[in-house]
Each structure stands twice: as C-alpha cells, then as structure tokens.
C-alpha positions as CSV (number, residue, x, y, z in Angstrom):
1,X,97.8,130.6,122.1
2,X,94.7,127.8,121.6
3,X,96.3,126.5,125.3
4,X,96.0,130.0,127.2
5,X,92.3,130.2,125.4
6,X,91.4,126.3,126.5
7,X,92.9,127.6,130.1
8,X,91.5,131.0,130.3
9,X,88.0,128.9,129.2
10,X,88.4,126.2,131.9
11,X,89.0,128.7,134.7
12,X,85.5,130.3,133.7
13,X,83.5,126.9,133.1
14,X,84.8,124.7,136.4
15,X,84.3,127.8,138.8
16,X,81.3,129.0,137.5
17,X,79.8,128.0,141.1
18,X,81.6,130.1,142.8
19,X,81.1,133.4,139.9
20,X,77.0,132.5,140.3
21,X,77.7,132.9,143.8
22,X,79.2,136.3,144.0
23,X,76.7,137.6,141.2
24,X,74.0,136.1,143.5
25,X,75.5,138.3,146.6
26,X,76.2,141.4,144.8
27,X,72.8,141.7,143.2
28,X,71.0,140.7,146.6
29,X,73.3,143.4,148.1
30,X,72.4,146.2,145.6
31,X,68.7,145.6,145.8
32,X,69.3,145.4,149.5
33,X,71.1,148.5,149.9
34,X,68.3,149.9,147.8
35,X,65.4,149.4,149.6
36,X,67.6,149.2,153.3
37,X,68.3,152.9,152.8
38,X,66.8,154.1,155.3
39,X,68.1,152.3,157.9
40,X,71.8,152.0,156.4
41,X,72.2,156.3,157.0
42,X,73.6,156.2,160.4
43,X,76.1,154.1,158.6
44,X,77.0,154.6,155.2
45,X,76.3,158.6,155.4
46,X,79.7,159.4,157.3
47,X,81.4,157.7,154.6
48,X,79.8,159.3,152.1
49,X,80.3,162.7,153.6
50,X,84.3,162.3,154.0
51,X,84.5,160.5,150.0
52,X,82.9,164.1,148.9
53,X,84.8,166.3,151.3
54,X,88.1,164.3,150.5
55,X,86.9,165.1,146.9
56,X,86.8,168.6,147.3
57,X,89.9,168.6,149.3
58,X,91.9,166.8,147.4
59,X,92.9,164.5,149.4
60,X,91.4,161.7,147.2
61,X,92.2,162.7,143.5
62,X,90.1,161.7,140.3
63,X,92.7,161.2,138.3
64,X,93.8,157.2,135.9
65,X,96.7,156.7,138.3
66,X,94.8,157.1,141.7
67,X,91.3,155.3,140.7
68,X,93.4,152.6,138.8
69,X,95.7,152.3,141.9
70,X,92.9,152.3,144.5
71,X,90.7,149.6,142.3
72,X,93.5,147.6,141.7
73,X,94.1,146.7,145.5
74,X,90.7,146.5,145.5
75,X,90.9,143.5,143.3
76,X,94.0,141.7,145.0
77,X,92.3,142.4,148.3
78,X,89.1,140.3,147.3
79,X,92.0,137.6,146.3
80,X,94.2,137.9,149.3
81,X,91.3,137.4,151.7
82,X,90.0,134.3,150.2
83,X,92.4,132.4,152.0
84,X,90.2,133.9,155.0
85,X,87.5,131.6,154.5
86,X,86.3,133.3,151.6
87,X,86.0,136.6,153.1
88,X,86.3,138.3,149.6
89,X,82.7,137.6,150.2
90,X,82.4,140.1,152.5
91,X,84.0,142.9,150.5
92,X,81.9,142.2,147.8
93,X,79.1,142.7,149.7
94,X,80.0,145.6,151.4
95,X,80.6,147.8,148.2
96,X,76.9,146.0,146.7
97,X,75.2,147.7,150.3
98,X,76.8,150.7,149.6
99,X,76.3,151.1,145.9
100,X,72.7,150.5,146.3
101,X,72.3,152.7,149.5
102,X,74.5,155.3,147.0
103,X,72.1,155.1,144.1
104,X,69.1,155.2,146.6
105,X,70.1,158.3,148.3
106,X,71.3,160.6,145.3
107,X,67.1,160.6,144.8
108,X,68.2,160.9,140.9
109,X,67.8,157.3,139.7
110,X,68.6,158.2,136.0
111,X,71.3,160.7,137.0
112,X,73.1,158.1,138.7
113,X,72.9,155.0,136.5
114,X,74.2,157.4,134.3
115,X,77.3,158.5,135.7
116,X,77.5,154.8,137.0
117,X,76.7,152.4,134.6
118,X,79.6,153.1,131.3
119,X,82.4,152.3,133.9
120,X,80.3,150.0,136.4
121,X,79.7,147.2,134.2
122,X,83.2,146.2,133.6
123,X,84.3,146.9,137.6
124,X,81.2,145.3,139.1
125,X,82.3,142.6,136.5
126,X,85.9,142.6,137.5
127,X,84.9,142.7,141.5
128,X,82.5,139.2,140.4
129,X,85.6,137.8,139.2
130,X,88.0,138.9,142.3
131,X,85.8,137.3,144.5
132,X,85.1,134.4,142.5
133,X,88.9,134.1,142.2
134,X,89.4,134.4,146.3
135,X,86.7,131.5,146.3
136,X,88.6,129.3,144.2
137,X,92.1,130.4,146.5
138,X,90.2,129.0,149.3
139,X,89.4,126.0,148.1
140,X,92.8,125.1,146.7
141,X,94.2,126.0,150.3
142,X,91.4,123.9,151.3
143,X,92.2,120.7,149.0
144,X,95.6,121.2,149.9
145,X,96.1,120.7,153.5
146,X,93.3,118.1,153.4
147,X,95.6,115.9,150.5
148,X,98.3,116.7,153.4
149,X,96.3,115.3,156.1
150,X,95.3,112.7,154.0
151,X,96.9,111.5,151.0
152,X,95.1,110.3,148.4
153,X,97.1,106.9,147.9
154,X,95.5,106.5,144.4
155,X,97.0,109.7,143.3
156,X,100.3,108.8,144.5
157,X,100.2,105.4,143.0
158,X,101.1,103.9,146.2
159,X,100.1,100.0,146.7
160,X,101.0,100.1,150.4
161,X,98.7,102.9,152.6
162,X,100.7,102.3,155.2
163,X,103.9,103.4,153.7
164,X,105.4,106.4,155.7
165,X,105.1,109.2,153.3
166,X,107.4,112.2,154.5
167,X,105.8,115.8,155.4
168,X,107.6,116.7,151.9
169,X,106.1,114.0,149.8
170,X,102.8,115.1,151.3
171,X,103.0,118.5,150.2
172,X,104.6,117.8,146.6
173,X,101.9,115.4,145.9
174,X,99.0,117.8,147.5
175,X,100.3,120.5,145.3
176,X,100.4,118.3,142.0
177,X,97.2,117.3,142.8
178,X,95.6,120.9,143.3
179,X,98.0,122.6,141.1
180,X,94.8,123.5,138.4
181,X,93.0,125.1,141.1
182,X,95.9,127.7,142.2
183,X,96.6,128.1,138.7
184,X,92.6,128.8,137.8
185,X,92.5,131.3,140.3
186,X,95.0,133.0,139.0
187,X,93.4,133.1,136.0
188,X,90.4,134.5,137.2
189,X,92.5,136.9,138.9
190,X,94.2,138.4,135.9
191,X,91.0,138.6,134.2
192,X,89.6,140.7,137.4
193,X,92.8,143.0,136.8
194,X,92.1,143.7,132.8
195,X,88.4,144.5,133.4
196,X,89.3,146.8,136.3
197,X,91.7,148.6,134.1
198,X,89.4,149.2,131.2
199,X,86.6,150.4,133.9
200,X,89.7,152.8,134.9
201,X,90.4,154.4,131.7
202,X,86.4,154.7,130.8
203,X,85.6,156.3,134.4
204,X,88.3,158.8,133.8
205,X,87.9,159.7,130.2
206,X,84.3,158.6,128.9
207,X,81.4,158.6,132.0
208,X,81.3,162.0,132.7
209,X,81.5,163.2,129.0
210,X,79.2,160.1,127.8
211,X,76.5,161.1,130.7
212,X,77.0,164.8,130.5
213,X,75.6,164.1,126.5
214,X,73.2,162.0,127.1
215,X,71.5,164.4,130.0
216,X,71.7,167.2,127.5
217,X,69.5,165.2,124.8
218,X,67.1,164.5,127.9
219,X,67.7,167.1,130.2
C-alpha cells in the first residue's frame, strides 16, 4: 500500500510541468472564452443549439450511465491523442473556450457557477489530469524511439559503442529505461478516471438539487 502511495505521489511530483501546463491552458481558455464571446457565436452557438435540442429530444440523455460513459471517453481521448504530439492539448482547450463562451452567454453569472461549479471542480480537475497524462504518453513515446535511435551505452552497461546492438535489444533497453514514464502516465490516467466518476455521480444526483437550494435562499 506505502508503494502505490510513493507511486501515485511520484506521478504527481515529476509531472507537475506538464499538470501547470494544462491548468495554465485551461484557465487562459475560460477567461478567453469569457471575454471572446462575442466573436466565438458564429461558432460555438450551433453547438449549443443542437446539445439543448438533443436535450429536449432525447437523443442525448441526462442520466449516470450516459454522462459517465460520454466523460469517460472524454478522458481516454485526452490520453490517446498525446501520442499526437500532445494534442490532448487541444481538447482541453477546446472545452476551456467553450465553457467560458457557455458561462458568458447564459447572461446569469451566479446561475451558472451554480449549476457548474459542485460537479466542475472534480471534472475540470480530472480533464487537467487527462491531459497532463497524454503529455507525459508523449514524452515516453518520445524518449523511447530516441533511446532506439540512440542508445544510451551507459544505461546498457556496454564498454564497446560500437557493439552491434540488435533492433530487439534497442527496444528492450529503451523500454527499461522509460518504463516509469509509461507507468506515471498511467497513473495519472487512472486518477483522471476516479475524479471523472465522482464529478458523474455529483452532476446527476447533487448539482441540480444543491443549486436549486441555494437559489431558493437567494432567489
């Protein structure tokens, strides 16, 4: 148990570059989608228009199974796509434009915190983590096919640098070598998955009836 705890606290600590990062661009992409409103309509208003008709259709449910399903790919998307040269990156900073342009247009700030902020905290934390986790998947890829390319004869313990190291030998030794990165992003990757779960259960069974309370004490 102390070992998972030492891991789980490793993960955090010697990829907290690339978490500062992805705070850094969801924040400036909030504020940006904030004060961009205006000239974000002509995009972000069809998509808000089909999310509430699909709403009202049914064709997009509100129900544990369907959010928790829909954030959960989420999540493993920002992963995935880190192998793209980082371009979890991009995800992330899509959904920060259209939060803020969201929160801008409703013309309600209080309203919407409200009905954003009890389940928001622990999925804007989880999509921080998914992206810091793709970060970290790119730069084990990374690591590794450079080690391939060129072996790092002091890992390998070899006296001779000229000794004719196999395409197989290359890769065993890359992957030894960058083994704690893969297994860090993982990490962070199951971290992203427990905080998007919680932000699951409390947007389905405690935002609406928290906000609903708190706008009858100050409606």
């Amino acid at each position: 148990m102390l070992n998972i705890r030492n891991e789980i606290k490793l993960a955090f600590l010697e990829n907290k570059t690339a978490i500062y990062i992805s705070v850094i661009l969801l924040l400036g992409t909030l504020i940006a989608g904030y004060i961009l409103h205006p000239y974000l309509q002509s995009i972000f208003d069809p998509v808000v228009d089909k999310l509430t008709e699909d709403v009202k259709t049914g064709v997009i449910t509100l129900t544990f199974q369907t959010i928790f399903t829909n954030n959960i790919l989420i999540v493993f998307r920002m992963f995935l796509l880190g192998i793209f040269f980082c371009f979890s990156g991009v995800i992330l900073a899509y959904n920060g434009f259209f939060v803020g342009y969201y929160i801008a247009d409703s013309q309600n700030l209080f309203k919407v915190l409200l009905y954003i902020i009890p389940h928001g905290i622990f999925e804007f934390s989880s999509c921080i983590i998914a992206t810091a986790s793709g970060f970290v998947l790119f730069h084990f890829l990374f690591r590794l096919m450079y080690n391939i390319a060129k072996p790092d004869f002091d890992y390998v313990r070899l006296e001779d640098k000229f000794y004719n190291l196999t395409f197989k030998d290359k890769l065993v030794y890359s992957l030894e070598k960058n083994y704690d990165k893969l297994k860090q992003s993982l990490i962070l990757l199951g971290a992203a998955v427990i905080l998007m779960a919680i932000a699951g259960v409390i947007e389905v069974y405690l935002t609406v009836p928290i906000a609903n309370f708190i706008l009858s004490i100050f409606g």
